[in-house]
N, C-alpha and C positions, 0 to 999 in steps of 0.2 A: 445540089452539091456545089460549094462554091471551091476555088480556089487561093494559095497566097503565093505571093514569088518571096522566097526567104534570099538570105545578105548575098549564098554562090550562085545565085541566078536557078537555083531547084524548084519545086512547088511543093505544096503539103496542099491534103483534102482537106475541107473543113464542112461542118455540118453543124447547120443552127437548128435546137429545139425550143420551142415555148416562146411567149412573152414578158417582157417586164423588164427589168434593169437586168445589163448583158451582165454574164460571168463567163471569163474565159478559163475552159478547162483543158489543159495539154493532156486528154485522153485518150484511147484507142475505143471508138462508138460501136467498133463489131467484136464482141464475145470471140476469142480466140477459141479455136477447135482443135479437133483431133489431138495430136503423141504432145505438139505445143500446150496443149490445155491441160494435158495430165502432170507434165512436167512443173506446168508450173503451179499446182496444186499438191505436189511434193514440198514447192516451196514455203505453202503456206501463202499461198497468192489465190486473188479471184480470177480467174480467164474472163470474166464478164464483168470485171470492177469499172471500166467505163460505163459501161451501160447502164450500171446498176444506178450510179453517181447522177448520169443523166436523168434517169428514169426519176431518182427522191430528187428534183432541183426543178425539172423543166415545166412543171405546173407553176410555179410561181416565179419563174425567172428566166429570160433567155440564154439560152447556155449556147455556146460558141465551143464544140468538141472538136479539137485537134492531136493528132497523133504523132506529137513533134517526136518524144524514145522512141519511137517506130522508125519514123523518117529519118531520124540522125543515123539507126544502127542501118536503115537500109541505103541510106545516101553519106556515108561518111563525111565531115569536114576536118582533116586531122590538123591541118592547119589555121583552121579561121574561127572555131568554135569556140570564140571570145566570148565573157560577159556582155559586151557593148553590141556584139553581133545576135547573140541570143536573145537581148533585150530587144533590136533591131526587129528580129522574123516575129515575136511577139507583136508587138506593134503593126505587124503589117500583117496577120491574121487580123485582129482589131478592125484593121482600115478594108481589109475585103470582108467584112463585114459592115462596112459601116459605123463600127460602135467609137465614138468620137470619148464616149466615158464608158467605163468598165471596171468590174471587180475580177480579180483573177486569183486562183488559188491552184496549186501546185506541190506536190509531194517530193518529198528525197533532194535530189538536186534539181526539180523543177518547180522546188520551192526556193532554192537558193537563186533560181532565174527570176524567182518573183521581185526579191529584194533588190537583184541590180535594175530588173525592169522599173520600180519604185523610185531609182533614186536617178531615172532619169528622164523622167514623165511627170507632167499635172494631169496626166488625163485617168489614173486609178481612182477607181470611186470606194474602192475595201482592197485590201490584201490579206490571204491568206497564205500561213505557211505552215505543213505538215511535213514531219516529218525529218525538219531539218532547223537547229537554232539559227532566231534573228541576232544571238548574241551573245559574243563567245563560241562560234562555230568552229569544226573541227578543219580547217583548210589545208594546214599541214599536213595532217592523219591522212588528208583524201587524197593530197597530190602524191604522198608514199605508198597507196593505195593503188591510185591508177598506175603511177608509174612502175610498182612491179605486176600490174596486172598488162602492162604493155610489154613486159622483159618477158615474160609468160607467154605472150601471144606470138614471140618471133619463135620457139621453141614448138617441134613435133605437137601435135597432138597426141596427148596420153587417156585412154578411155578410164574412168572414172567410175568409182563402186556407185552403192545406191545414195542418192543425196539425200541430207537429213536436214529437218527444216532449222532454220538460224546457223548451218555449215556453212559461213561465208568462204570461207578458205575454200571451195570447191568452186566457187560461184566466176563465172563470165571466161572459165577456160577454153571457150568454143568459141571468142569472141577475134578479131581477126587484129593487125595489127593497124589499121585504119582506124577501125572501129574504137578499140583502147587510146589512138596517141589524140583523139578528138578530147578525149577529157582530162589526156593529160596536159594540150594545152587549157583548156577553160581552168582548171585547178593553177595551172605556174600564173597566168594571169591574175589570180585571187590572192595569192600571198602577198601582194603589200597592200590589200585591202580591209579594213579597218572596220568590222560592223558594230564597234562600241562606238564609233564617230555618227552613227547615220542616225539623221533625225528625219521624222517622218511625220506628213499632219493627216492622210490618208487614215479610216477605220483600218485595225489591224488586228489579226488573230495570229498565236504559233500552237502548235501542239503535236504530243508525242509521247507515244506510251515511256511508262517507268522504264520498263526493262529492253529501253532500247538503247541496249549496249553492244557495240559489233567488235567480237574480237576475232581476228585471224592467227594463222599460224605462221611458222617463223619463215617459210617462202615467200610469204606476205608483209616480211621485217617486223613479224609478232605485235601488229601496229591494230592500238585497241583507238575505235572509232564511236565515240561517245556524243550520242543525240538526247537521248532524255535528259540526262548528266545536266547539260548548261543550264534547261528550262528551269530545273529545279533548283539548280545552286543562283543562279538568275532571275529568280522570279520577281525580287523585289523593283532591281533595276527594268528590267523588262516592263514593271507596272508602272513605273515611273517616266518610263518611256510612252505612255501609251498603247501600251500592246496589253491583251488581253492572253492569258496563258491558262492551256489548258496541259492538265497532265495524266492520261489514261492507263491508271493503278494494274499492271502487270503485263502488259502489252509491249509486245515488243516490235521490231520498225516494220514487219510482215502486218503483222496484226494491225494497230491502227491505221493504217493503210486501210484495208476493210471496210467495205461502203457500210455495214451492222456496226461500225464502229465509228467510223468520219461523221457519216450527216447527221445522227443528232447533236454532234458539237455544229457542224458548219453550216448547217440550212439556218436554225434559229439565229443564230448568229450573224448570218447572211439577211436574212428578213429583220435582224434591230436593225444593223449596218445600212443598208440601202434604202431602208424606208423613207 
């Protein structure tokens, strides 16, 4: 087990499997248990989607697993959890490993860490991003997002009926008010960031099911958060940019998520990329 010190002086675990050209994965490498595991297979989530990811990868690739969503929700940074800081603790996983070149792929908004990581490094050797568009992203939608899921967090606790899978509106009400104002700053930080301007010479994948359309309810400012949307209305420019676009016909942001549904886009794609 190695360690990394991230930008507020904290540490994250990290754990290398396999050999061959590094990929850094910001995942959790122990299968979540017990009422956690059930909960989040309400959501339509794996409790083992780390492992599973490791598991289809590290035969042919050294994988670099880190449990950065873990570390953030259990080490709050409400104030520092910039792009430039997130790309920073990236980087310095990397270097406590040693990997001087690396592929890194990341899901949700640890795909959007992947793109600032990109754009201020030569040392990526592929990027992958799931989960979240390289272009025409939703930055606004997310910073209305967190910031009333931060309004949320100062307010009682209210217990909540049974959850139903793509009920975002129910979603991170347990979450604390640390915990939420960390991404509302990385989100206020993103708004005058431009990812029609980023040009990249790095191998590049995005992808994201069709039906990942997030809408919530009007506590939420009725604020609909559109991922598949871009790839598809984007596709052209996106190919023109050098990015390779994939789009998984009915899926929605739970779903492709799903290591039965990631690694046969990302492994193959990974062994052209790096070869």
């Amino acid at each position: 087990m190695l360690e990394a010190k991230l930008h507020d002086g904290s540490t994250i675990d990290v754990e290398v499997h396999g050999a061959g050209p590094t990929v850094l994965l910001p995942v959790d490498p122990r299968p979540v248990e017990g009422e956690q595991a059930e909960e989040m297979r309400k959501w339509g989530a794996d409790p083992a989607l780390g492992r599973s990811l490791i598991d289809g990868l590290s035969d042919a690739f050294r994988v670099v697993a880190f449990d950065y969503q873990g570390h953030v929700m259990a080490v709050p940074k409400p104030g520092t959890l910039t792009p430039a800081n997130v790309a920073a603790d990236l980087l310095a996983v990397a270097d406590a490993t040693g990997a001087e070149r690396f592929a890194y792929y990341g899901y949700s908004w640890l795909a959007l860490s992947g793109l600032q990581l990109a754009i201020r490094t030569d040392r990526l050797s592929a990027l992958v991003m799931g989960g979240f568009p390289p272009y025409g992203g939703p930055y606004a939608e997310m910073l209305a997002v967190t910031r009333a899921s931060h309004e949320m967090a100062k307010q009682p606790k209210v217990p909540q009926g049974p959850v139903e899978p793509g009920d975002w509106s129910s979603a991170g009400m347990s979450a604390t008010e640390d915990q939420t104002m960390q991404f509302v700053t990385l989100y206020e930080a993103l708004q005058d960031f431009d990812d029609r301007a980023v040009r990249l010479t790095c191998p590049r994948l995005c992808f994201a099911g069709s039906a990942d359309e997030i809408h919530y309810d009007e506590q939420w400012g009725g604020t609909h958060v559109s991922i598949g949307g871009p790839l598809v209305k984007h596709r052209a420019e996106l190919t023109e940019l050098g990015w390779d676009v994939e789009v998984l016909d009915g899926l929605d942001h739970m779903g492709a998520m799903l290591a039965e549904n990631a690694l046969p886009i990302l492994r193959p794609w990974l062994e052209r990329a790096l070869r």
